[in-house]
Each structure stands twice: as structure tokens, then as C-alpha cells.
N, C-alpha and C positions, 0 to 999 in steps of 0.2 A: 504493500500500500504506500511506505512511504518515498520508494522507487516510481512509484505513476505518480506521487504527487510533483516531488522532483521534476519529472518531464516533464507536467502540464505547468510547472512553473518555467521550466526554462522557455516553454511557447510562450507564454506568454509573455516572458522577457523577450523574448525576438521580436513580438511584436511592439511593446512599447518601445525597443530600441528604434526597428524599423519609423513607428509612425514618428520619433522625436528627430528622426533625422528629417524626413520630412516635411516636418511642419518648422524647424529651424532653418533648412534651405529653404522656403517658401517664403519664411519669415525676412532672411536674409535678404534674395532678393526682388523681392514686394512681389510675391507671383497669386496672390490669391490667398491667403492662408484659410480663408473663415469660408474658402468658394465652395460651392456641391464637388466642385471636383478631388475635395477632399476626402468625401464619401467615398465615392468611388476606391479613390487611392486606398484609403483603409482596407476596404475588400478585398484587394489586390493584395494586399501587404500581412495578412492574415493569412492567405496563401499561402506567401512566401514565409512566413515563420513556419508554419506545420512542415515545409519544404527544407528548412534549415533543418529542424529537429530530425527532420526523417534522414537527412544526412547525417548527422552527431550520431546516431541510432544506431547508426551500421556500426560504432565504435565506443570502447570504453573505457573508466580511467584516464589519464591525461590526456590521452589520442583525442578521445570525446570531447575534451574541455580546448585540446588545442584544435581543431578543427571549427568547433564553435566560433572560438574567439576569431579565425579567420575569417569565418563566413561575415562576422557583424565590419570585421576590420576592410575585409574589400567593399562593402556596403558603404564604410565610412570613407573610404577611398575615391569613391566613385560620386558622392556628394560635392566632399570637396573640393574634387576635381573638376567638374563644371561648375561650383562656385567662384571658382580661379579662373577658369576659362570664358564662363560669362562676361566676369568683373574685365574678362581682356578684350573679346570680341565682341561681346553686344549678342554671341549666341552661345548653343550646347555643339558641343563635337559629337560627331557621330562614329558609329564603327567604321565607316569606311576613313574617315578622318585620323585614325586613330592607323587605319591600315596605310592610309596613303599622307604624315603627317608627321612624318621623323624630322622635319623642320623646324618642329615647335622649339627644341632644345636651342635654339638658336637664343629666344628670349629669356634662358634660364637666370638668370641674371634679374631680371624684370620681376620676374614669376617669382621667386628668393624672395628678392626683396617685400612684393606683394604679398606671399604670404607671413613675414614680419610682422607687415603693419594690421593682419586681419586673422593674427593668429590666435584671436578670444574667437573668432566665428568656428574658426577648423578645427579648435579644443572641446568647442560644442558636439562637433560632429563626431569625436572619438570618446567624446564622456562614456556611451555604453559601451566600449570593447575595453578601455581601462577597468571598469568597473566588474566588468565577466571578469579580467585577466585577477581581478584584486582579489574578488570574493566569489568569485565562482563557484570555489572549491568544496567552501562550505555550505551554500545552499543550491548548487545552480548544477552540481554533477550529475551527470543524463549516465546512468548506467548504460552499458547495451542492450538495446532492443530486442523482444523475441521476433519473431516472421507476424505476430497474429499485433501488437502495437505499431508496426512498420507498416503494416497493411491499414491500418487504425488512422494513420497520421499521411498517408499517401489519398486515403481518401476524402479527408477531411481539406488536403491541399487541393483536391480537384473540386471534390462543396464549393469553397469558397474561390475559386479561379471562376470555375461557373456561375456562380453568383456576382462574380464583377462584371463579368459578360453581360449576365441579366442587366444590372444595371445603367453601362451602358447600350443595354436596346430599349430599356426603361424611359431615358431622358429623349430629346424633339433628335431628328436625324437627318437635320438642316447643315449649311455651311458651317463648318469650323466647332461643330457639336464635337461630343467624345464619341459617339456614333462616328461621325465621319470620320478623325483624326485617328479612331480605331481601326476603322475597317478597307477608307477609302482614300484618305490624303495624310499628306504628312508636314506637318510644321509644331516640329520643335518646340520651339518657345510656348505655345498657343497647346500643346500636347502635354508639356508638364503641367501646365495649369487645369487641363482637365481629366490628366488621368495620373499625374504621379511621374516623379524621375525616374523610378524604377521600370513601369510599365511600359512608359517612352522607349530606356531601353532596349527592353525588349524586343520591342515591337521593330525598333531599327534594328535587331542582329538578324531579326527574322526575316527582315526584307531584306538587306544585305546579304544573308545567304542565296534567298530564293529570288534575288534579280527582277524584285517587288515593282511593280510601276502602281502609279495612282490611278485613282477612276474617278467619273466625273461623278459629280453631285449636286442632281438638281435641284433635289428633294427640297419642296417648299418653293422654287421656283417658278412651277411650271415654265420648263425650260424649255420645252417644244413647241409650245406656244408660239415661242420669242422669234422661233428658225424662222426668216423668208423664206418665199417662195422665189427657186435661183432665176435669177437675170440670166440670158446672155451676155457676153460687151456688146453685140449689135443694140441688146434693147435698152443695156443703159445708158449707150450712148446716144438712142433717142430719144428717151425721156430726159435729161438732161440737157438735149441741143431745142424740145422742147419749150425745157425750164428757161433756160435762155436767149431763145429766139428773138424775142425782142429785141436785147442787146447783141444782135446777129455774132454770139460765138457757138466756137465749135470745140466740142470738151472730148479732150483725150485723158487715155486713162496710163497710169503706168501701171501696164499688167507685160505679161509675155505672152506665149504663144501655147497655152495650156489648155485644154479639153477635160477639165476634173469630172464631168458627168460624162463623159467616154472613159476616162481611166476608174472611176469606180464601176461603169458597168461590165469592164473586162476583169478588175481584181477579185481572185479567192479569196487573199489573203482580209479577213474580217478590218483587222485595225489599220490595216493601209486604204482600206474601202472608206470606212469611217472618216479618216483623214482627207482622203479625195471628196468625199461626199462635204466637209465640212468645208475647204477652201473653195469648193462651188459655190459655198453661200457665202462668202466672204464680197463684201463690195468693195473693190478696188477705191484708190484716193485717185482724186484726180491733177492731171497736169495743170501747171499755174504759172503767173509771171515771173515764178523763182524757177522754176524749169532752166538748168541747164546755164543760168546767172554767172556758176563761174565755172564753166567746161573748159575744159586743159589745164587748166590751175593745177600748180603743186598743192599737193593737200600733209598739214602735219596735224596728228590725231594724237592730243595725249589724254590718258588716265592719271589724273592724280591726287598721291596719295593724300588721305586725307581735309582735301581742302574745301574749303565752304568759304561763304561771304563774311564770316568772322576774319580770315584772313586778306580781305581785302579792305587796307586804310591808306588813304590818299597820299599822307603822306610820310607813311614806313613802306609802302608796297608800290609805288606808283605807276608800275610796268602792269600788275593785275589790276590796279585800278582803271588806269586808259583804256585795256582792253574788255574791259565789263561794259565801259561807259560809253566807248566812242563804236561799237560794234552791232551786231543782233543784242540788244536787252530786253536778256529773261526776268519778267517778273514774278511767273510763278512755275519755276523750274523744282522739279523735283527728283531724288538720288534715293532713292530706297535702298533699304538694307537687306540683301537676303539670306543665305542661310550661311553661305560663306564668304563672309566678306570681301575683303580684295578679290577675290577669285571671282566671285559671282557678278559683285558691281563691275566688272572690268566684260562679262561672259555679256551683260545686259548691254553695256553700251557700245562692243565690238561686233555684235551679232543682232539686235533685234529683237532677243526672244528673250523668255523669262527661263531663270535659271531651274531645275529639276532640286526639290528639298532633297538633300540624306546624301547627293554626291557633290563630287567636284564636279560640275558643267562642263568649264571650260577645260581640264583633261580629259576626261572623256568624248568630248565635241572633237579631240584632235586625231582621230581615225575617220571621222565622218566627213561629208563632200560639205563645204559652207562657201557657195557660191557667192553670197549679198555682203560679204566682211571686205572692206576697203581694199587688204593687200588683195583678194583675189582676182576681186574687180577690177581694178587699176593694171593690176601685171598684165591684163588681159589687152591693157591700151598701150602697151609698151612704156610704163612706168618703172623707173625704180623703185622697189619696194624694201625697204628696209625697216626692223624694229629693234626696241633696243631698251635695256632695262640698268638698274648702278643699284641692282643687288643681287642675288646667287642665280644664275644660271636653269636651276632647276624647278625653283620654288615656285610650290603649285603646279608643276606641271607642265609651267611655259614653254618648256623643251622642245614638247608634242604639240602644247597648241598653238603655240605661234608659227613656227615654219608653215604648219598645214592652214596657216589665213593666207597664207601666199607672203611672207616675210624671209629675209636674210634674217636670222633673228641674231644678235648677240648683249650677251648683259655678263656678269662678273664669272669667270671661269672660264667664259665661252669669247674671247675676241675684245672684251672691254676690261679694259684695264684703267684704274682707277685707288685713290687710297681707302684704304681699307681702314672706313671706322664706321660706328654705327650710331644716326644712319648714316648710309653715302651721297655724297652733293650732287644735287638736281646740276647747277652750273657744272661741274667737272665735267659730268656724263652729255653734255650740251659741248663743250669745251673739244674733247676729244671725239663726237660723233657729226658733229657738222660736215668736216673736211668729206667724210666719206659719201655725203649724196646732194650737195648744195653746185655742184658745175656739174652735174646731170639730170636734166632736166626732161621731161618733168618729171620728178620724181614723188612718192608716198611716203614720211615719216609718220612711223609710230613710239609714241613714249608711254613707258609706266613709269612715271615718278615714284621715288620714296622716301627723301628728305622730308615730307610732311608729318612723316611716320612717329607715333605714341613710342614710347612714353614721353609726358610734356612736363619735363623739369631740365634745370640746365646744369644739373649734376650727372644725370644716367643719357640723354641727347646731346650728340657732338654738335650738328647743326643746331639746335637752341642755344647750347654754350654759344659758338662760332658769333651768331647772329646776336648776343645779349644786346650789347651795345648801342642796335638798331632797336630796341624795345624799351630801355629800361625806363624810359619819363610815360609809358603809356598806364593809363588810371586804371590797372586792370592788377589781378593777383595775380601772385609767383607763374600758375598751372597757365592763366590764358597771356602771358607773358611769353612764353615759352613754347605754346603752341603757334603766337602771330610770327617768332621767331626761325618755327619752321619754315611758315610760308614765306620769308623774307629770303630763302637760299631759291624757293620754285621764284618768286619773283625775279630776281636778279638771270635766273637761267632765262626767262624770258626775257628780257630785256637783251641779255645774250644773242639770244637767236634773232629778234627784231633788226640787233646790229648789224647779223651776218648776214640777212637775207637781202639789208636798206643796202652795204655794202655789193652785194651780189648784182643788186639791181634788180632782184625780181621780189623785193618786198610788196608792191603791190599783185601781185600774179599767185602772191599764195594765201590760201585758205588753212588758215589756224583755228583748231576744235577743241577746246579742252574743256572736261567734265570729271566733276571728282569721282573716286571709286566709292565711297561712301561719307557720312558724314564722320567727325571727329571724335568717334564714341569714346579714343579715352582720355576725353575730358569727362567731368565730373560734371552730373547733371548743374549743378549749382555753376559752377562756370558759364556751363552753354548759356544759361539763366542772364549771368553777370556779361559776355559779351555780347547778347542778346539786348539787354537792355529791359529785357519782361520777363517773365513767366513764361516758356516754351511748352506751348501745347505737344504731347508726347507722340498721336497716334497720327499725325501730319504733317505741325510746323517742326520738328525734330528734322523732318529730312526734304526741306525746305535750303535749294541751296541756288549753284550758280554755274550755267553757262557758256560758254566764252565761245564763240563765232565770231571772230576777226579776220579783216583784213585791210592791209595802209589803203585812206582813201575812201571807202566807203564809207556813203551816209547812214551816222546812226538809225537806228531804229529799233523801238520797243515792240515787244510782243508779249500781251498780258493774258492771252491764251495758258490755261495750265498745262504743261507737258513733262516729259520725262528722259530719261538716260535712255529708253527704249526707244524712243523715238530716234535717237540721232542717225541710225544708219539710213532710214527711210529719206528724212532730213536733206541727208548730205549725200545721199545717191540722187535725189531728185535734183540739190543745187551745181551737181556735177553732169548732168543731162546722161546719168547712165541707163544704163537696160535692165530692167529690176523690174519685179511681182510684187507690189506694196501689197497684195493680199497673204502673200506667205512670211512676215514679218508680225508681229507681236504687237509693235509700234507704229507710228504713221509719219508721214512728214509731216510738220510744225506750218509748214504754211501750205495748205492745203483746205481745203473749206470742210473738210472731215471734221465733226464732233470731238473735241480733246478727250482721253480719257487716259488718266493716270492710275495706275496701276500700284499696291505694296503688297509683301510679302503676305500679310494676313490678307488678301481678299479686300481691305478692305479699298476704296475708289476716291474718285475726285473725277466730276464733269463741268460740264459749265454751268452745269444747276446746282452743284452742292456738294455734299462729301457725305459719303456713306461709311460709317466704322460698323467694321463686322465683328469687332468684341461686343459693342455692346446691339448689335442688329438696329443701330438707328442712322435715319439720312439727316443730314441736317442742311437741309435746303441754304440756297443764297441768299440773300434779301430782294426782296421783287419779285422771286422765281415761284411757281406752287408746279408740286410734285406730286404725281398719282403715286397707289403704292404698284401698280402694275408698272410702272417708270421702272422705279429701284429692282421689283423682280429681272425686268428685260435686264439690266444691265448688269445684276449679280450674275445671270446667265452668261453674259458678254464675256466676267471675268473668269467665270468656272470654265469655261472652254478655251479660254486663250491659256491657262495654268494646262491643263489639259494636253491640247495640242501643239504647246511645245516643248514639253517633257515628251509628247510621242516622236515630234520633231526629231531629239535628239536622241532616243530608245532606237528607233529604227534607221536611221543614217536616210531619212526620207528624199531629203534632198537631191543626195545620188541616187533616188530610184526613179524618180522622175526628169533628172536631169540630163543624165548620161545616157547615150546616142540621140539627144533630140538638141540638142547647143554646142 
């Protein structure tokens, strides 16, 4: 008797340990603690104790007590470990992240020192495995199990796994439910809060094994509704030459030369049918007087790191100043965050499409054909195409996916040579890559900046130290000191290249793009606050950033249109008069009379009528606007099928199946 009591107390310690880690990560950081999805979690986590004990069970005496202790200690391990990694990315790592992500050690240094300063949180998280390890012995030893308690405790683990199931088929099994985030889509952030860090887990090792894609969910939309009925180009180019007649124009579309209602009625294959069938309904954007504005222009495309309108001040930055000011001004440009940062923000605005949660996009994208990415397109017009990075060679991937955008790629290890400190100077990497594609004309640069790169002090940042000098009279603290400091090295690299290009004489002839990779998560919310100058709305104004379409000579002009990082290929193939399917793109071109729609990682929207947040399932219309609820349905629908179809996008290497032998 007093051996069953033992077990049933040690379950139960599993499970208080379980649910304290839990609700201490939750509590940490701010994910819901008091939410239904806490419920759930419990369920799940009661599971998992009966599942511990039934492990301990198979062994006994110290084997039992040390095997216990392990199980609570990788448990505690795996908290703390996305609390750290949170606190760095703004997201959770996944298993594939973890398979494809021997990089991270790079920041050990950072990560040390971060958990220092936050080592009352990660003492939380190990309070129950000290406490087995202390006093285990005396009340908490699990003798071993016979076969008829092991069977006792294996089913009680499956009771309550089943019963968390119940539960979530219990709650609505709409967008971004635990329903959906269970069964049909995947987002992290939005998945710990409704089903638990541990069940998250799970759930990503089990798609990671089994090569898991998402499914759509219309559920509550009425999604089929929303489908047209497919146009021709014949007929929407006369309803449109209709539209217009008056004003005697004639509206061309940028499409190609694609038959999707002939190729799905010849495809077996179901989810390439699907795909075909859905880009039939797709309505093309139409040609406009930006059409082709600056064809043969050198075009230079960077990603950079970090940067937002916080780093642009008159006068500490005045190279990204001119260029915001005197260029395309975006007023309501936005950079979302997706699942993997740099990699993702970099995968959205080189391609078009939205990145697939749980992998790396853009590695994986670099086996597959991506006709619409600038080096492809351009090399295609006897451009130079070069890309070029001033940090590791490898990281993320870039290896594979840049050569296959159609790039020379070179960055540290591979061709670019540079001093090695961390981070490394936007100018240097400016400095020594000019030479090699500014007397061939015309040529394509691409840049990924990372001088703008976290952490923002000017004791662990060589660029913040470097740059102090140029910051220190600004009204701001140590952190956003140190972050304008970064952008003061991407500045100066521009200004760099303005010189070489004014010298060259083809500064007016070239078309310069730069869009950050994401916003500057590691600042401290209270920062973004303090250079903000308000209170930053979280689920919007947070990734609310900046732009940059320059070139010498051109008349300013504002564009208060809302748009996105997804937009820019569409964008910048249209103002380059290339040959592009604006219906096989994600995003749209910016000056096209298409309806704006911006796009975040949760689902949730921004149109010209208003903004939809899918945490809390409300729209919050403009002012002046009135908005049916069958509006916000059609366009939840809009957004579930673009997340959709271009994870299939990239699942099936679609592009080369429809491309190759027909271009």
C-alpha cells in the first residue's frame, strides 16, 4: 500500500512540476496564463506525468529516482530554452531549427550573458528537478512497477491524451483555434498559447518526421462562397476596357501565357489540380503608368538587418534620411515577423510569397525553380547578377538559396573578405564589393546587411561601440543609443554607394530597394515605446516600418496605400517592365489599382477599410468606412488561401512544373 501510495504521489508531483513550469513560462512571457488554453494544457500535461511515471516504473532504487529526475530536468531544459530563445528572436525554435541550426553557438556569448541577467526566471524553471534530486528519496521513491501498474498508468496516459483531444474538438474550429493549430496549421507563438509548450512540441516533431504540410481552414468562413466564378484574360480585359471606355484606355494585365483551367483538367495529381484550379481564380493586377518607368536600370536590392524608421534621424543618418524623403514614401509600409526571422523576412521580400511555419523557406526554396526572384529574372536580360553578404557564408542556408535566385553569391568564407568582428561593417562589405559589378552594366546587386544586428549595447556591438560618438547627445537611453548606432554604419555604407554610383555616372540609371528583414525585436519593448515617442500598438504598429525606392532625380512621391515586404517583387518587376504572373505571387504591385492587403504571420490583415486581428477575431474598421461581416469573412478566406498556397508553392517545387518546357 505504501508503495502505490509513493507512485501516485510521485504522479502527481510530475504533474505539479509539469503544470509550474508552464504556467511560469507563460507567466514569463505574457502568453496567456489565466487563457482556456491553459485547460487544455493541463490535460495534456497529466498525460505526460502518468507517461513519466510509467517510465520510472520500468526501474528501481536510484535508477528510478535518477531517471525521474531526468525526465523533469529535460522538461526544465526545454522551457528554458525557448525562454532564451524567445527573449532573442521574437519566436520558439523548432525541431527542424534545432536540426538545421548549429549556428546559434555563434551568439553564445549573448545567450551567457542573457541568461545572467534572467537567471531568477531559469531557477524557477529547475525549482522541481532540485527538489526530486533533494528529497526525492525520502518520499518520492517509485519502486519498480509490476506489468498489471505499468498497464494501470499506460492507460490512464492514453485517458487523458484522449481527453485533451476531446477538448480541443470541444472549443469553435475556426482560424487560429487549438482545433486548427492542432490538427491543420501551425504557428508557434499562437500554438503555445493555446495548447501548451509541450504539446507544441510535439506536434512539430511529428510533422517534422512525417513531412506534415498545412491544410486550409475555412471553417466559419464560408470560404466557397468567396471563390469567383474564373474570368478569362479575354473577358477581363473587357470588362475593364468597358470600365474604362470612357477614358478611351486599354488595360493590360501582367499575366503570362498560362491555361490553369486546361492544366487542372489534365492533372491526376489532386494538390497540383487544387493549385491550378486556385490560380485560375486569381485576378491578375493590372499594367499602369509605373509599367516599365525604369527598364534597363541597374537595380541594387538590399535586406537589412534590422532597420526600421527608428533608425532614421536627419541628422545622425542623413544618407537614410534623403533616401526615405526624396524617393517612393511609404506611409504605411509594413515588415512582419515570421517564424524565422532573418531567414523568413529576407524569403518574403526576395520571392513574393509567405514563408511555410516549422521550416526554413528560404533553404529549402533552394532546390526548387523561382522564376519571379530578381537574380533570375535579370540574368535572363543579360544582367550581372551578383549577391553578397559580411557574415558567415553558410548561415541559414544562403549557400543553397542564393546561387539558385540566379546570384554569384559571396559573403565571409566564400570570396568576401573582411575584419572579423561582431557584427561586421555594412561600409567595409560596400567598400570591397563595388569594384566587382559597378563598370558592368547593367548589372543586379543584392545585399543582406548585418551591422544593424542585436544585441544593442556598446559593450557586446563593435558597430554601436564604433559608431558611439555619432549618438551620444541623442535624448534617448543606453539600448536605443546603440541600436541608432547600428544604423549609423548601414547609413554611411549608403552614402558609400551613392558616391560610387554619382562617380560612375550612372547614379541616376539605378534603382535602389531597401526593406528591412524584420523589425528590431531586440530592443526592449519599453525602448521601441521611448523611440517611438507612444505607446506601440503590438499586433500592427510593432511592425510598422520603412521602404526605401530611390533613385538620383526622381520626383518625390508619397504612397499612403498600406502594403508590405511581399509586395516588393511584384513592385519592382512591374517598374522594371519585366514578364511576370502577378497572379502567382503572394503580393501585388504597390501601384496598381488592386485593393492593398497586408498580410502577418497570425492571419491577422490590414485593407483599406480597416484591420482585422485574429487573436482577438475582431475588425476594426477605419473611420468613415462601414464593414459587413460577410467583408471580413471574404477576406479571412483571401488570407487562408494565400498561407495555403504558398506553402504548396514551395512543398511541390510548383513553379518548375508549370514552367519548364513552356518558357
Amino acid at each position: 500500500m505504501k508503495r502505490v501510495f509513493k507512485a501516485d504521489l510521485l504522479i502527481l508531483y510530475f504533474f505539479v512540476s509539469l503544470l509550474w513550469m508552464e504556467l511560469i513560462f507563460r507567466a514569463a512571457l505574457q502568453k496567456g496564463s489565466l487563457s482556456f488554453g491553459v485547460i487544455i494544457s493541463c490535460v495534456f500535461l497529466l498525460s505526460i506525468a502518468f507517461l513519466f511515471s510509467l517510465i520510472g516504473g520500468f526501474f528501481k532504487g536510484f535508477v528510478s529516482r535518477f531517471i525521474s529526475i531526468a525526465l523533469l530536468f529535460a522538461t526544465a531544459l526545454l522551457y528554458s530554452s525557448q525562454y532564451i530563445y524567445y527573449k532573442f528572436f521574437k519566436t520558439f525554435y523548432t525541431f527542424y531549427s534545432i536540426h538545421n541550426g548549429g549556428q546559434i553557438v555563434e551568439f553564445w556569448k549573448d545567450i551567457a550573458a542573457f541568461a545572467g541577467k534572467h537567471a531568477g526566471w531559469l531557477l524557477l524553471f529547475f525549482t522541481p528537478v532540485f527538489v526530486l534530486a533533494l528529497l526525492g528519496e525520502k518520499f518520492l521513491l517509485l519502486k519498480k512497477s509490476n506489468s498489471h501498474h505499468r498497464l494501470l498508468l499506460a492507460g490512464w496516459a492514453a485517458f487523458f491524451h484522449l481527453a485533451g483531444i476531446a477538448a480541443v474538438y470541444a472549443g469553435n474550429h475556426g482560424q487560429n483555434s487549438a482545433f486548427d493549430l492542432y490538427f491543420k496549421n501551425n504557428d508557434p507563438l499562437l500554438a503555445v498559447q493555446r495548447l501548451g509548450l509541450i504539446t507544441t512540441m510535439r506536434l512539430d516533431l511529428q510533422r517534422n518526421l512525417t513531412d506534415w504540410s498545412p491544410q486550409m481552414n475555412l471553417s466559419g468562413t464560408q470560404g466557397s462562397k468567396y471563390i469567383p466564378k474564373p474570368k478569362s484574360p479575354e473577358k477581363q480585359l473587357e470588362d475593364h476596357s468597358n470600365e474604362h471606355e470612357a477614358a478611351g484606355k486599354m488595360i493590360e494585365y501582367n499575366t503570362m501565357d498560362f491555361d490553369f483551367a486546361s492544366l487542372a483538367a489534365k492533372e491526376k495529381n489532386q494538390t497540383l489540380k487544387g493549385i491550378h484550379q486556385y490560380f485560375e481564380q486569381v485576378e491578375p493586377t493590372a499594367k499602369n503608368k509605373y509599367t516599365g518607368k525604369y527598364k534597363g536600370y541597374n537595380l541594387i536590392l538590399i535586406t537589412a538587418e534590422g532597420f526600421s524608421p527608428y533608425g532614421v534621424q536627419k541628422n545622425v543618418t542623413p544618407t537614410l534620411y534623403k533616401m526615405v524623403n526624396s524617393g517612393f514614401k511609404f506611409t504605411h509600409f509594413y515588415n512582419p515577423i515570421w517564424g524565422v526571422s532573418t531567414s523568413d523576412g529576407e524569403y518574403a521580400a526576395c520571392t513574393g510569397l509567405i514563408p511555410k511555419s516549422g521550416v526554413w523557406s528560404f533553404k529549402k526554396s533552394g532546390k526548387n525553380f523561382l522564376p519571379f526572384v530578381m537574380g533570375n529574372q535579370l540574368q535572363k536580360l543579360n544582367y550581372k547578377t551578383m549577391a553578397f553578404h559580411n557574415h558567415s557564408y553558410t548561415y541559414y542556408g544562403r549557400n543553397i538559396s542564393h546561387p539558385n535566385m540566379g546570384y554569384v553569391y559571396k559573403a565571409v568564407g566564400n570570396g568576401l573578405k573582411i575584419k572579423k568582428t561582431w557584427p561586421e561593417s555594412d561600409l567595409e562589405m560596400m567598400e570591397k564589393t563595388i569594384p566587382e559589378y559597378i563598370n558592368n552594366q547593367p548589372f543586379h546587386t543584392y545585399y543582406m546587411t548585418v551591422s544593424g544586428h542585436m544585441q544593442y549595447s556598446f559593450t557586446g556591438n563593435f558597430i554601436a561601440h564604433k559608431n558611439k560618438k555619432n549618438v551620444q547627445n541623442l535624448p534617448y537611453s543606453d539600448q536605443a543609443k546603440a541600436y541608432i548606432a547600428t544604423q549609423v554604419e548601414l547609413d554611411r555604407a549608403l552614402e558609400y554607394l551613392l558616391k560610387q554610383l554619382e562617380e560612375a555616372g550612372i547614379a541616376d540609371k539605378t534603382l535602389i530597394a531597401l526593406s528591412p528583414d524584420h523589425y528590431p525585436y531586440g530592443l526592449d519593448l519599453k525602448t521601441i515605446d521611448e523611440l517611438a515617442g507612444h505607446h506601440v500598438e503590438k499586433n500592427f504598429e510593432l511592425y510598422k516600418s520603412t521602404f526605401i525606392l530611390y533613385t538620383k532625380g526622381m520626383k518625390p512621391k508619397t504612397i499612403t496605400k498600406p502594403v508590405s515586404s511581399l509586395d516588393i517583387i511584384p513592385t519592382l518587376s512591374n517598374l522594371l517592365g519585366l514578364e511576370f504572373d502577378s497572379r502567382l505571387l503572394m503580393g501585388q504591385d504597390i501601384f496598381s489599382d488592386a485593393s492593398p492587403l497586408v498580410i502577418f504571420s497570425n492571419k491577422s490583415f490590414i485593407t483599406d477599410k480597416g484591420r482585422y486581428d485574429s487573436v482577438s477575431n475582431k475588425f476594426i474598421a477605419n473611420s468613415g468606412k462601414s464593414v459587413s461581416k460577410e467583408y471580413v469573412q471574404k477576406m479571412k478566406a483571401i488570407v487562408e488561401r494565400k498561407f495555403y498556397f504558398s506553402s504548396k508553392i514551395l512543398d511541390t517545387d510548383y513553379y518548375r512544373k508549370i514552367f519548364v518546357g513552356r518558357f
